[in-house]
C-alpha positions in Angstrom: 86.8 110.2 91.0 84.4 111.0 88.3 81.1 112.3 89.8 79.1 108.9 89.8 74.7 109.2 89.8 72.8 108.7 92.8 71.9 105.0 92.1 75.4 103.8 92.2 76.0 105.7 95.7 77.9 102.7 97.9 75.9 101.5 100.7 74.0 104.5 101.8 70.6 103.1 100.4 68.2 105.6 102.9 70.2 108.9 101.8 70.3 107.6 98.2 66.3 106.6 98.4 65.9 110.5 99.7 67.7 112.4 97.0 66.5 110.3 94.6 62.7 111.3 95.6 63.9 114.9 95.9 64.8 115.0 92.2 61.8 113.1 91.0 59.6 115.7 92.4 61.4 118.3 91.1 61.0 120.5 94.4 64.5 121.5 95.7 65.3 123.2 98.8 67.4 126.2 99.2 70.1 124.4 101.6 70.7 120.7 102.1 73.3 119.8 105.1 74.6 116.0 104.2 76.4 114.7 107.7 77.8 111.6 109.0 81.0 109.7 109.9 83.9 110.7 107.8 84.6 108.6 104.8 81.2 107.2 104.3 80.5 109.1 101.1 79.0 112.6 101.9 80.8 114.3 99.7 80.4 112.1 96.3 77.0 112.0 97.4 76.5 115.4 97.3 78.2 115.9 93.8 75.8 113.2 92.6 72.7 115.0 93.9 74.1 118.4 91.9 74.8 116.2 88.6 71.2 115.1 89.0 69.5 118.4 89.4 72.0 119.8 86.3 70.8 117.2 84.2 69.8 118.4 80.7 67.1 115.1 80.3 66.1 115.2 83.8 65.5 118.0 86.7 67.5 120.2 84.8 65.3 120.1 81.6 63.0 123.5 81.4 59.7 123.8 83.3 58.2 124.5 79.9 59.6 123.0 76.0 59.5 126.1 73.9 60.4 124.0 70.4 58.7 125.1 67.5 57.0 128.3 69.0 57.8 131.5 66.8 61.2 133.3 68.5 61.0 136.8 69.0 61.7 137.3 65.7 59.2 135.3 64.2 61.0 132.5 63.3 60.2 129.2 65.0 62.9 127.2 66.8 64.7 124.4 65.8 62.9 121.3 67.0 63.4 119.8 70.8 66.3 116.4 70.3 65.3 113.5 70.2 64.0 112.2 73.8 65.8 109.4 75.4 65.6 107.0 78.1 66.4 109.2 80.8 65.3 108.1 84.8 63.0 110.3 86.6 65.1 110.5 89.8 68.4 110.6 88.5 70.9 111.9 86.3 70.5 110.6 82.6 74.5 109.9 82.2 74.1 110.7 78.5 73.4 114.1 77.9 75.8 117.2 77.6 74.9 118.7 81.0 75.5 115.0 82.8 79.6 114.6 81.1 80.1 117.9 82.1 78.9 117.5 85.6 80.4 113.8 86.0 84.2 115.7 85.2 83.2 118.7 87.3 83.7 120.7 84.3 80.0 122.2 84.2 79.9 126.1 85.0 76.6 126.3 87.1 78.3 123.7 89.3 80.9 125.0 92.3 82.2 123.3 94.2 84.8 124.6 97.1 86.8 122.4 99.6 89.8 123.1 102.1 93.2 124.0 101.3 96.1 124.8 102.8 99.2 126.6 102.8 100.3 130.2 101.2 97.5 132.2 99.4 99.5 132.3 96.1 99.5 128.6 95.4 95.6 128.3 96.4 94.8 128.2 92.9 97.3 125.4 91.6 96.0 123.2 94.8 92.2 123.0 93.7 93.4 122.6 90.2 95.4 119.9 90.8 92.7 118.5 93.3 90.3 118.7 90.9 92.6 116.6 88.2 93.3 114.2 91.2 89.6 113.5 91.4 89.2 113.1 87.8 91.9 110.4 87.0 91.4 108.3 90.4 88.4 106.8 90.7 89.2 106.2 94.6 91.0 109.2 95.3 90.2 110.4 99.2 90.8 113.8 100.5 93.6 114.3 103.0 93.9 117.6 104.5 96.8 119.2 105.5 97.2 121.2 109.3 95.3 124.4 109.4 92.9 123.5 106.4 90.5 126.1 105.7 87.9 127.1 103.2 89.6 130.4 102.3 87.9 133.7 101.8 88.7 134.4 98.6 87.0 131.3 97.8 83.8 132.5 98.8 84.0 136.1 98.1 84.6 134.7 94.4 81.6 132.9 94.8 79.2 135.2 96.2 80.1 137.8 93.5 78.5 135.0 90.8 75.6 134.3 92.7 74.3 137.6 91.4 73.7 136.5 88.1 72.1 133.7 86.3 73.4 130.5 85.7 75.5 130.4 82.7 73.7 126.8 80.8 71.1 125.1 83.6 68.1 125.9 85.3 69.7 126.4 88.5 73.3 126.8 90.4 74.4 124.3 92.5 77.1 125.0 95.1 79.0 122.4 97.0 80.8 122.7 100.0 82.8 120.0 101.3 83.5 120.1 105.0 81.9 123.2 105.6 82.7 123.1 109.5 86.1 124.3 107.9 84.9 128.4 107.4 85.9 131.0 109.3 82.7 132.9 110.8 82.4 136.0 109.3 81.9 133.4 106.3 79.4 131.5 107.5 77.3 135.1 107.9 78.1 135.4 104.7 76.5 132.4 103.5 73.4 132.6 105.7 72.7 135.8 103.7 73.0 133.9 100.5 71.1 130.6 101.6 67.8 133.3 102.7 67.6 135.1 99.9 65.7 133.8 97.4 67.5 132.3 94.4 68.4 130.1 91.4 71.3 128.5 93.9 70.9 125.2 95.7 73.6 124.7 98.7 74.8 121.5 99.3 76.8 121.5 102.5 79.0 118.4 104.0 80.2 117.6 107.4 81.5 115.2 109.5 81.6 117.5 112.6 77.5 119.4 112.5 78.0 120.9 116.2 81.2 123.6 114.6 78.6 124.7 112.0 76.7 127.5 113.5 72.9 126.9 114.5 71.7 129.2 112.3 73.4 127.3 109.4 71.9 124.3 110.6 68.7 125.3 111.3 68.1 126.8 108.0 68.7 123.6 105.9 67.6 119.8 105.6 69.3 117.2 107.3 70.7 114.6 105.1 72.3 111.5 107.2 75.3 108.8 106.2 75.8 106.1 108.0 78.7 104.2 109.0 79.5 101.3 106.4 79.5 97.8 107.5 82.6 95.9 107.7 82.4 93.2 105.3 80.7 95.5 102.6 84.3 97.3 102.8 86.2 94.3 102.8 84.5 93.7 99.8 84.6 96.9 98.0 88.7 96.6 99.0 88.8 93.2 97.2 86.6 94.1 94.2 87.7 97.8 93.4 91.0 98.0 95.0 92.8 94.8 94.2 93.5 94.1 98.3 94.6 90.6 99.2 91.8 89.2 101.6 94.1 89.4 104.7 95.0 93.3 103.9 91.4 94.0 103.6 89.9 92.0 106.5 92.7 94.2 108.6 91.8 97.5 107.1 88.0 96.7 107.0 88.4 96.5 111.0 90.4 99.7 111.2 88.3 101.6 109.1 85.9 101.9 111.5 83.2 102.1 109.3 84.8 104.8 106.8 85.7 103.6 103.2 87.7 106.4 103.2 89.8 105.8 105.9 90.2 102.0 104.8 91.7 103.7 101.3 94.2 105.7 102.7 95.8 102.9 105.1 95.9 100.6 102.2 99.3 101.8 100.9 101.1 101.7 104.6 101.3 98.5 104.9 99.2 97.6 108.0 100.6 94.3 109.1 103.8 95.8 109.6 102.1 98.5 111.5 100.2 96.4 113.3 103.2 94.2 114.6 105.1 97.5 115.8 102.1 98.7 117.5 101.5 95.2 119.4 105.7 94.8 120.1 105.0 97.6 122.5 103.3 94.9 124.8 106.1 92.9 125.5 108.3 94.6 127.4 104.8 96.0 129.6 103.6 92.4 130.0 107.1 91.6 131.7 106.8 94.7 134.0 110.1 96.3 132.6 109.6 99.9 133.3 112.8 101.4 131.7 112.0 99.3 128.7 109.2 100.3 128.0 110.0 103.8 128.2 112.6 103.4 125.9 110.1 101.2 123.5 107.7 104.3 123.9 110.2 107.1 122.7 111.6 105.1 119.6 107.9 104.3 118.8 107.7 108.1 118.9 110.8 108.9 117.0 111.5 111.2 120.0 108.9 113.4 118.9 109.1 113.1 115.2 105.1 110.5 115.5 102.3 112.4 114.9 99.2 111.8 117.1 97.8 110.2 114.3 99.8 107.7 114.2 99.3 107.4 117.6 95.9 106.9 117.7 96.3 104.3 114.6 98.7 102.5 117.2 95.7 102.6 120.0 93.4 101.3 117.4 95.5 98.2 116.9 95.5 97.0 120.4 91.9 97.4 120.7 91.3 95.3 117.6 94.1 92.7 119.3 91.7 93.0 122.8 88.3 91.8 120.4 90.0 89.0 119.3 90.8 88.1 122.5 87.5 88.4 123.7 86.1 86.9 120.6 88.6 83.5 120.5 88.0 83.1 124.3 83.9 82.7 123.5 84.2 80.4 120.8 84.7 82.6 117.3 86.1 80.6 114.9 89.6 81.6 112.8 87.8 83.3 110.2 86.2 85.8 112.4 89.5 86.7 114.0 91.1 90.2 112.6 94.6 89.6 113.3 94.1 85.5 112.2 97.9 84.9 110.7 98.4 85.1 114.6 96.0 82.9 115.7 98.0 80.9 117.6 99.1 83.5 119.9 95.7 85.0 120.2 94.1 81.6 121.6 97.2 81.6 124.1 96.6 84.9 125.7 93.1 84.7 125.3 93.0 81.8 128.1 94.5 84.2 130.7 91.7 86.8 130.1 87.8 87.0 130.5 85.4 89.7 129.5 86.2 91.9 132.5 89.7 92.1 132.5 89.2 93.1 128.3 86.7 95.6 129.7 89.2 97.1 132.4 91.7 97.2 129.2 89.6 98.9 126.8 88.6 101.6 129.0 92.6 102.1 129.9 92.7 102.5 126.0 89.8 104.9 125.8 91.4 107.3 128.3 94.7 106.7 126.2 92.8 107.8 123.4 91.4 111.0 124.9 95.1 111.9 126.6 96.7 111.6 122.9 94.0 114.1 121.5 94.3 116.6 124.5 97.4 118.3 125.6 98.6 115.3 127.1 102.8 114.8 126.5 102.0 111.9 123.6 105.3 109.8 124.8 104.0 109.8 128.7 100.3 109.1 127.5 101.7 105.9 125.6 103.6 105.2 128.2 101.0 105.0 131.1 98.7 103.5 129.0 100.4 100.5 128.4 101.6 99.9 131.4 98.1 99.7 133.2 97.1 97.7 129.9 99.8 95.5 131.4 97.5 95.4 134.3 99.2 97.6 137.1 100.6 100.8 137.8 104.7 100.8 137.4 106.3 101.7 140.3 102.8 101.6 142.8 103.5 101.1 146.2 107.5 101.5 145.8 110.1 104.3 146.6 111.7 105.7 143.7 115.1 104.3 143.3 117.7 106.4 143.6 121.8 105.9 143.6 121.9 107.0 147.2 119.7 106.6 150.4 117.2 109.2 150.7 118.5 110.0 154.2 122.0 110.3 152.7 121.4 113.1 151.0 
């Protein structure tokens, strides 16, 4: 993912419009807090904004040209290069600074993220990272469990932020998902961020209520918005070689995030789609031990993370707005799950808009039960089955081998 300049930011035109004035004017702020939905570009945004503030030709150049004054020896300096076409508001692309920056190989640039795992391999992870980003142009960061921007990351950091920059004007600092710091960190970095400086902070986050208020209080608000759903269908056709059915389905899982739509394109998500939906059956026909037993090898007795879980929720609320959406009159086109069309307009007959209300809303509780400490195999369970329109068992004694009274 080579750092790309603030004019080819993807669908974010009011965040692009705001950096781009910020640099034009020259007049930088100490802290900048870029937040949004996950997977909407905050984080190539913000590495974009630091290439063009290190940009040799633009708000990088010095305040004031000193070619051809006398040096303090007397002799004069070798004359300024040649000037080039360079945009006001943006990285030039063509100077030294610029290819440095776009490879994140420039030194006044830093740039920390989470890692994981043992403290001893910290150092090959954000190399390796780092060459990930550089030879994939869509490459999406996936975090593993306990993620955490360590604290040797910082203390390394704050021990350069004593000195001058090494080539440009000013440092830049990047901190992707900066909701990820422990707190005596974050103290830490208010101290840096007040004090004045040659350091601009760049800080991303999809979740701004963990960062502490005084983080957020001391530094401009930068929003992303959610991406529309054909613009991602497109970009999946265009950049990512996706067949138009693969992308129409991802576009409508992605939930607005580009990021999220990469990831799911290599899990094949008609095949998850039809597992996720086969759970139905055996609800719909009110077969109770079936289902269970659907529910567990869905779960791979405890081996299915909640993610998948949730994936497996989203499906069946995408299934429900087709309903809703072939029952009103949409045509095939505008139908997600359209290679099963047929089946849609069948069961969309037997529903109206308040039964796919009652449905959702079952879902949405399923959702919040999968994230909480809910047992995931009994949330799935109960969820479906009042999807299915009733409660399994309501209004009947538990069977038993033997009378109740026989015992």
């Amino acid at each position: 993912m080579p750092v790309p300049r603030l004019s080819e930011l993807f669908q974010q035109p009011d965040a692009s419009r705001f950096l781009r004035g910020v640099v034009a004017s020259r007049r930088f702020g100490t802290a900048y807090l870029f937040h949004g939905p996950a997977g909407v570009g905050k984080g190539t945004a913000a590495l974009a904004f630091a290439r063009a503030m290190l940009c040799d030709r633009g708000a990088g150049a010095p305040a004031r040209s000193l070619a051809g004054e006398p040096s303090l020896f007397g002799a004069p300096e070798p004359p300024a290069a040649p000037a080039i076409d360079a945009p006001a508001d943006d990285a030039c692309g063509q100077c030294e600074q610029c290819r440095k920056a776009e490879t994140l190989q420039h030194p006044d640039l830093k740039f920390l993220f989470p890692v994981w795992g043992e403290e001893k391999i910290q150092g090959e992870q954000i190399a390796e990272t780092i060459q990930a980003m550089r030879d994939d142009p869509l490459h999406v960061f996936q975090y593993e469990k306990a993620s955490s921007i360590r604290l040797s990351q910082t203390r390394e950091l704050l021990k350069e932020l004593g000195y001058r920059p090494y080539e440009a004007e000013r440092r830049v600092v990047v901190v992707r998902d900066a909701d990820r710091m422990r707190e005596d960190q974050y103290s830490a970095m208010l101290k840096a961020i007040e004090e004045p400086g040659m350091t601009v902070w760049i800080l991303t986050t999809s979740r701004p209520s963990r960062l502490p208020a005084t983080i957020r209080s001391r530094t401009q608000k930068v929003r992303f918005a959610a991406i529309a759903e054909p613009e991602i269908r497109r970009f999946l056709e265009t950049r990512a070689g996706a067949d138009p059915h693969s992308s129409t389905l991802l576009a409508a899982l992605a939930s607005g995030s580009l990021g999220r739509a990469l990831m799911l394109r290599f899990s094949e998500p008609g095949l998850l789609r039809n597992n996720a939906l086969s759970l139905l059956d055996p609800a719909l026909r009110r077969d109770g031990p079936g289902l269970w037993r659907a529910a567990q090898a869905f779960m791979s007795y405890g081996r299915t993370g909640r993610e998948a879980l949730k994936l497996m929720v989203e499906f069946h609320q995408l299934w429900l707005r087709d309903l809703l959406r072939a029952r009103y009159g949409a045509t095939d086109d505008e139908l997600v799950n359209r290679d099963r069309k047929d089946e849609i307009r069948k069961a969309a007959e037997k529903v109206d808009a308040t039964e796919v209300r009652r449905r959702l809303m079952v879902l949405e509780e399923m959702m919040r039960s999968i994230e909480g400490n809910i047992s995931p195999d009994v949330a799935l369970f109960s969820g479906l089955a009042r999807v299915a329109g009733s409660r399994m068992g309501e209004n009947e004694w538990p069977r038993h081998d033997v009378d109740r009274w026989s015992y």
